[in-house]
N, C-alpha and C positions, 0 to 999 in steps of 0.2 A: 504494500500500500504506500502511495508517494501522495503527497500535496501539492495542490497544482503553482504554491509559489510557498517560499521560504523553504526550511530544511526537511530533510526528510528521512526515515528510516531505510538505510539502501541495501545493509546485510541480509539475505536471506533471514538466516536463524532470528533475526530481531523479526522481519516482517513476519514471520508465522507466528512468535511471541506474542506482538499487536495485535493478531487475530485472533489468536485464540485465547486471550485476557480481552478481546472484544467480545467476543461469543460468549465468554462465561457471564463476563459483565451482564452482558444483555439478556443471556440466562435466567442469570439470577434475578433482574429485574422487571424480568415479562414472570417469573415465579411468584413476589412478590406483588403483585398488579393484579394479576388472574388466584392467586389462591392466600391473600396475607394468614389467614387463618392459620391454615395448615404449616408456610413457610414457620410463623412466629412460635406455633407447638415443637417445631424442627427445630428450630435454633435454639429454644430455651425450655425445652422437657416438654413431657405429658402432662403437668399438669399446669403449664405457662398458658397465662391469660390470655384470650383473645378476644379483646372489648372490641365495641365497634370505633373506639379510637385510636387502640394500637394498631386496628385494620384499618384504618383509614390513613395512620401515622406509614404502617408497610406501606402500602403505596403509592405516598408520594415519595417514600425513597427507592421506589421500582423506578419511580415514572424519573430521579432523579440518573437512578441507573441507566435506563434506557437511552438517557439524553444523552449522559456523557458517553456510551461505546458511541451512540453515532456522530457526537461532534468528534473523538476520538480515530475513529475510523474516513472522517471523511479529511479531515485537515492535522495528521498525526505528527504537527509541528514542538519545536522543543517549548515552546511555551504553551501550547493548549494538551499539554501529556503533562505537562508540569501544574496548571490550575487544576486541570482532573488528581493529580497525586496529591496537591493540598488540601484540595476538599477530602480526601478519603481520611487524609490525617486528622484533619480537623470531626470527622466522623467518629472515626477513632477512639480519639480522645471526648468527645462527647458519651458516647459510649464507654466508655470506661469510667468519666462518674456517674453514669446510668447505676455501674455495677458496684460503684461503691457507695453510693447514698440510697438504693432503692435494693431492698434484699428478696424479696417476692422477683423482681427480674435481674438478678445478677446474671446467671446464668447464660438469659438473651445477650443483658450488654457484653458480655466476656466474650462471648463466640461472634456476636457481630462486630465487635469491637478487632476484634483477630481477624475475621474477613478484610475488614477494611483495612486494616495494616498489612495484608496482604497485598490487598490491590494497592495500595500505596507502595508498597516497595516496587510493587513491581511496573507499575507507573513511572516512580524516579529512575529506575533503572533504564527505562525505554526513552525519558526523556535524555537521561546521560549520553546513551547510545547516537540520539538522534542530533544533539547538540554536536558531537566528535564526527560527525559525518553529515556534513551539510548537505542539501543536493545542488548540484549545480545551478548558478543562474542562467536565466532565458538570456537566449541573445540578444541583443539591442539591435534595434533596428534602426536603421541608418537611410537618411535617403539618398540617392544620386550625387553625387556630384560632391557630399560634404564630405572632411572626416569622420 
């Protein structure tokens, strides 16, 4: 996957990396969108609450999922790889006093908190990759007769 300007991921192994931490991405957040219920029991026990607010809390972070693999996959520049890794971090971390001030969902925020620190590494990783390998710029076009 290249972007049609600024830098761009040009290694083989990095572009299937971007695709298939797209795919999961948007996995996981077409799972949370279409089933929060079930996702929220999944990540935080059989007996983790599914109000109609933490269902409604799972999918707007589906719907934020979904956004970022496609702005991700469509423009996998070192700076929109690198706002997608902040926000995961910052998720993170929110999730993580999830699980230390609320003890009925530790559990959720510990595992979701660990997702997102996943995609976060692995975000900063790809932007690292993509910053160390620019893609070339377009040529300049030139008319007739000038230099």
């Amino acid at each position: 996957m290249t972007a049609p300007a600024g830098r761009a991921i040009p290694h083989e192994l990095a572009r299937w990396a971007l695709g298939a931490a797209t795919v999961a991405r948007a996995g996981y957040g077409a799972a949370l969108c279409c089933a929060p219920g079930r996702m929220l029991r999944l990540e935080g026990g059989a007996g983790a609450e599914a109000s109609p607010g933490a269902r409604a809390v799972a999918r707007v972070l589906g719907g934020r999922h979904l956004a970022q693999a496609v702005l991700s996959a469509a423009r996998p520049t070192p700076a929109v790889l690198a706002l997608g890794a902040g926000t995961d971090v910052l998720h993170s971390a929110s999730m993580m006093a999830l699980a230390a001030l609320d003890r009925p969902r530790r559990r959720l925020g510990l595992s979701d908190s660990l997702l997102a620190a996943a995609f976060a590494a692995g975000g900063w990783a790809l932007t690292r990759r993509a910053a160390a390998h620019p893609a070339p710029a377009p040529a300049a076009a030139t008319l007739p007769g000038l230099p």
